[in-house]
N, C-alpha and C positions, 0 to 999 in steps of 0.2 A: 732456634739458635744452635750451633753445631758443636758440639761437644771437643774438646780435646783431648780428651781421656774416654776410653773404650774398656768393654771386657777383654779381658788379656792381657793388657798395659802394664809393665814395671813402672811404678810409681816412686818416688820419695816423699813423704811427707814432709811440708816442709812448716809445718806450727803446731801446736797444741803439744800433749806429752811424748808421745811418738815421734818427736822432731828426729829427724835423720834417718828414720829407720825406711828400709826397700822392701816391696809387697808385690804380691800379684791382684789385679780387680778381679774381683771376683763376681760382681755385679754393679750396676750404676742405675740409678732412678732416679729418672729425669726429671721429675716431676716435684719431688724435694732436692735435687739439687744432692743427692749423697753416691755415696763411694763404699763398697764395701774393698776394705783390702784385708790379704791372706796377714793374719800374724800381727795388725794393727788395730787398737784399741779393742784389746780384750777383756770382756767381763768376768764374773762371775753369776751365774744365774743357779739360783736356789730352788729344788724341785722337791715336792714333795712327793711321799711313795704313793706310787700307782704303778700298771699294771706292763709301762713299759719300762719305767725304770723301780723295781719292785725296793730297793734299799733307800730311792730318793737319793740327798746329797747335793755337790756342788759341780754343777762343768760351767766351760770357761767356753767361752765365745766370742768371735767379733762381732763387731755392733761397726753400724754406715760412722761416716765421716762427711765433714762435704767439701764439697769438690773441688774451691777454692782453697784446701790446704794442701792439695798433693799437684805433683807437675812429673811427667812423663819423664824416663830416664830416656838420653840420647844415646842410642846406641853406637856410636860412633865415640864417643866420648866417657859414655858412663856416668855425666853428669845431667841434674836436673835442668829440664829445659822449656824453654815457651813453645808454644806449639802457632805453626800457621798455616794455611788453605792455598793450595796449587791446583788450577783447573789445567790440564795435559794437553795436547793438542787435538788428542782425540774427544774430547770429550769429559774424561772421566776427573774425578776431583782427588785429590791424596792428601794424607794430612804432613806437613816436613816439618823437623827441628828448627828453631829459633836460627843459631850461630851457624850451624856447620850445615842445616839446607838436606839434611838426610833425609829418606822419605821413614814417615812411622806406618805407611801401610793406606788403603786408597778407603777412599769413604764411599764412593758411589761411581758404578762403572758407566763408562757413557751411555749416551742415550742415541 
């Protein structure tokens, strides 16, 4: 199944606590179906001391999302958008904005 969202992707989150907020992917796994984005759903994880972090303590991290709550910002518009599949005449496939038809970047160069 072809992903709409990529590493790299300004995203919007558009459910959960983070509603509204813009990120970058940072990774995606395809396999659960999750999102990692920059600056969205951030933890707290608890370490105890050892030998890399000798104080222990608390850092703050993001943690996946999945991938039905974020939609790709249109660059053209700056607005959150559906994404769809365009095969070029050459060959090759891209992925374009919902409304305004912009390309978000190709997915697979011809063959």
């Amino acid at each position: 199944m072809p992903r709409s969202v990529i590493k790299g992707d300004m995203v919007v989150v558009i459910a959960g606590d983070d509603k509204g907020r813009v990120g970058e992917v940072l990774r995606v796994d395809s396999k659960l179906d999750k999102v990692l984005v920059q600056g969205v759903n951030r933890v707290y994880k608890h370490l105890r001391p050892s030998r890399q972090h000798p104080q222990g303590g608390r850092i703050q991290k993001e943690m996946p999302i999945h991938i039905s709550n974020v939609l790709p910002v249109d660059p053209k518009t700056n607005q959150p958008t559906r994404v769809g599949f365009r095969i070029n005449a050459d060959g090759s496939k891209e992925r374009v904005a919902g409304k305004s038809g912009e390309s978000l970047g190709t997915v697979r160069k011809s063959r």
